[in-house]
N, C-alpha and C positions, 0 to 999 in steps of 0.2 A: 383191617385190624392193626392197634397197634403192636408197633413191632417193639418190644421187650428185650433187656438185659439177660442175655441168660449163658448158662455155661452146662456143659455133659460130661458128666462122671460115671464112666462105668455103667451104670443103668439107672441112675438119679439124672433127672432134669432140672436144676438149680435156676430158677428166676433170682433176678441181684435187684427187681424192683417192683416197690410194693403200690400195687393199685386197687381199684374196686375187685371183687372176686369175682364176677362176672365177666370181666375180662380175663387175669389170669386164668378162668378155668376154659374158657376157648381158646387161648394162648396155649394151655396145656393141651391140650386136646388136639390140637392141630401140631404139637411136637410128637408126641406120641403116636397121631397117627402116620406121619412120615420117618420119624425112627423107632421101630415096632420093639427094640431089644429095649427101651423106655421103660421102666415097670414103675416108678416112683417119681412123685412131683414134691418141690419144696418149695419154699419161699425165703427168701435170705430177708432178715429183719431186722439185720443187725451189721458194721463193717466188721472184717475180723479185727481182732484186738490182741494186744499186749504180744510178748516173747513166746506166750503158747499158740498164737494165731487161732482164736477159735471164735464163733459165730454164732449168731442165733437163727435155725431153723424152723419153719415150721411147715407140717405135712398140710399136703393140698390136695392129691389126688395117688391112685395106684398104694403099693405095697406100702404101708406105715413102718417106714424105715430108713436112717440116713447112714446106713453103714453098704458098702458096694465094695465092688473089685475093681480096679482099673488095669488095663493091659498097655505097655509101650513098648515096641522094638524088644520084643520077647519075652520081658520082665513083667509078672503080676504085681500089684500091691493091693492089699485089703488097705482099708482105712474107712474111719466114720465120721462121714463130712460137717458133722456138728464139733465134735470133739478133739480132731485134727488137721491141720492144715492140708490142704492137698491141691497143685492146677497143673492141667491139661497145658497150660498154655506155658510151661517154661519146658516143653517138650522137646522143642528143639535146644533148646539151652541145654540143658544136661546131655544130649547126644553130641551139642561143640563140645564142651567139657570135656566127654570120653574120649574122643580121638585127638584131645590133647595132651594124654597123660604118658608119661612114659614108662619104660620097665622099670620092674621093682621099686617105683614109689611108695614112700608114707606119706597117707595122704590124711589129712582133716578136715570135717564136716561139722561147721558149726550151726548150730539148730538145723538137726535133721529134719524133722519130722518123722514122716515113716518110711523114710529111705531111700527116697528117688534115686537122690543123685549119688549114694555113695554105692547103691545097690547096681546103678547102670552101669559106673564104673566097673565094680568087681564082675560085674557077669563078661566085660571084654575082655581084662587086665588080670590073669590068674597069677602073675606074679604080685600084684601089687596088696596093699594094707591098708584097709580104711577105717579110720577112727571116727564113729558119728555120734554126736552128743546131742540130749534132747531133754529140755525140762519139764515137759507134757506127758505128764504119767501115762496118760491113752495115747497118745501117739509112740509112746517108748513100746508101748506094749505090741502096737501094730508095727513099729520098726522091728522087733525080737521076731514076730511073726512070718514078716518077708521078707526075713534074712535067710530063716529056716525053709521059706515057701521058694525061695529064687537058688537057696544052696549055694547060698555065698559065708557058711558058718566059718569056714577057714580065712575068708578073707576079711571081712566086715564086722566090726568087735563094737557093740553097742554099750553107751555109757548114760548111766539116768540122770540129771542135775543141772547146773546150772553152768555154761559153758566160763562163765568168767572166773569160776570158782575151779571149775575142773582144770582147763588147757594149764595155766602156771602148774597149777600143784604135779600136772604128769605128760606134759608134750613142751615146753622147754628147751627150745635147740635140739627140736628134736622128727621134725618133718620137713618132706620137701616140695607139700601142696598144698592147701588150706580153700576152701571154699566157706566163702560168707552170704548165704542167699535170704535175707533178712535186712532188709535197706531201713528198719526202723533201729534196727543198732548199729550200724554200716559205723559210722563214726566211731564210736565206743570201742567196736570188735577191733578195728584194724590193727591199731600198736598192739593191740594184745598177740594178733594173731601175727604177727613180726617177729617178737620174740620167741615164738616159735617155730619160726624158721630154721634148718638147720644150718648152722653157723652164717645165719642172716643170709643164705640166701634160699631159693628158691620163686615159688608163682603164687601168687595169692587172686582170688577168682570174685572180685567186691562186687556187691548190689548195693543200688542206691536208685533213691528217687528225686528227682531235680525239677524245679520249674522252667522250661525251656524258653527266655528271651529271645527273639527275632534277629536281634543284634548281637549275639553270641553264636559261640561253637561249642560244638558239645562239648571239645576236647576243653577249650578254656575252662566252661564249666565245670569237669571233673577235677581241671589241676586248681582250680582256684578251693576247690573241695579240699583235695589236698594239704592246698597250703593253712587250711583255716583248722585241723587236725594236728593237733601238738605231736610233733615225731622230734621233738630236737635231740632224744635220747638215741635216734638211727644216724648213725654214720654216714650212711648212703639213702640216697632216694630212689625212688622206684622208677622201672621203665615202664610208660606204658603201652603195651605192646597189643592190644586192641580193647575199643570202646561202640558198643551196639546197644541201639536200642532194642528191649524185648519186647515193650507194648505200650503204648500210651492207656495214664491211667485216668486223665482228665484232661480236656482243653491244654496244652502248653506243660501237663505234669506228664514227664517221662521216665519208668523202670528199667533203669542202664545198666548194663553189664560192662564193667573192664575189667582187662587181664592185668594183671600187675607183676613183671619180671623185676626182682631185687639180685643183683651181680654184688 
């Protein structure tokens, strides 16, 4: 049988590609039978798209439903895989994240979703402040929800709109973490999210997506990135103090994570 695209959420089976149905359904079938907690089959028909990251689904098999639970390193999150962005696979991403934060940080989360990564933080860090911002009214709604479901209400302070409009108007020199996990505005977010460094300095947490050359390095790649992003208003440049791939998303296109230390 062909072997298929696919990803596990919680108790949805997500195929990422679309074939005759005869196939998907003994594709499904043979998921389902080797992971039994399975209750729900989709079909992805669509890539995710735009700032809200959302997707077209369609049901195939088991429970007609694309809303699920996902559990990580102790943290639940509801979320409905049609309507909000959600992956398994930057799972370890956000757990480097946690064990790099330090006491009593302000931290910023730009396009949350429904909370991964400001939610895994506060459940280690009870000193710390996380400000998560999200313009996906369903997704805002499941971040309120597993903020109140993980008991992170004292630490994790959700904001509904549009982060380019929100961070100036009320974080301004005024954080000492910032995470950007959206590599289609990776460019755009950055200077914004500098200036809200406090007193310019601080870690900034950048995604991006790159085409990886044979005859490059990664690191070239991200600093020639860099250089091609107008910062002539920063005084200082960033250190970059690590750069990893998360996962290859096609042939030579790689989803790279760098730390960005600004002194």
């Amino acid at each position: 049988m062909k072997d298929l695209a696919f990803e596990i959420i919680g108790k949805i089976l997500i195929i990422r590609e679309v074939v005759d149905k005869k196939t998907l359904k003994e594709f499904a079938k043979e998921k389902m039978n080797k992971h039994s907690y399975i209750n729900t089959v989709v079909v992805q028909t669509s890539k995710i798209q735009g700032q809200e990251r959302r997707r077209n689904l369609k049901h195939l098999m088991g429970e007609n439903t694309f809303a699920t639970i996902y559990k990580e390193h102790g943290n639940s999150f509801y979320v409905d895989l049609e309507k909000a962005f959600f992956s398994p696979r930057l799972s370890y991403e956000r757990q480097r994240i946690v064990n790099l934060v330090k006491k009593n940080e302000k931290i910023l989360n730009f396009f949350a979703g429904v909370g991964p990564f400001g939610i895994s933080i506060a459940s280690k860090h009870s000193d710390c402040e996380v400000h998560s911002i999200e313009i996906n009214e369903f997704a805002y709604q499941y971040l309120c929800k597993n903020i109140e479901l993980n008991k992170c209400q004292d630490r994790v302070f959700p904001h509904l709109g549009d982060a380019f409009e929100i961070v100036p108007k009320k974080f301004s020199n005024q954080v000492d973490r910032i995470l950007l996990p959206l590599p289609m505005e990776a460019d755009k977010a950055l200077p914004l999210a500098i200036d809200s460094l406090k007193q310019g300095k601080g870690f900034i947490h950048w995604q991006l997506t790159e085409k990886i050359h044979s005859e490059d390095t990664i690191k070239d790649i991200v600093e020639s990135r860099l250089d091609r992003i107008s910062l002539e208003k920063i005084s200082r440049k960033a250190s970059i103090n690590s750069i990893r791939i998360i996962r290859w998303l096609a042939p030579r296109i790689a989803h790279i994570a760098i730390d960005l230390h600004f002194l």
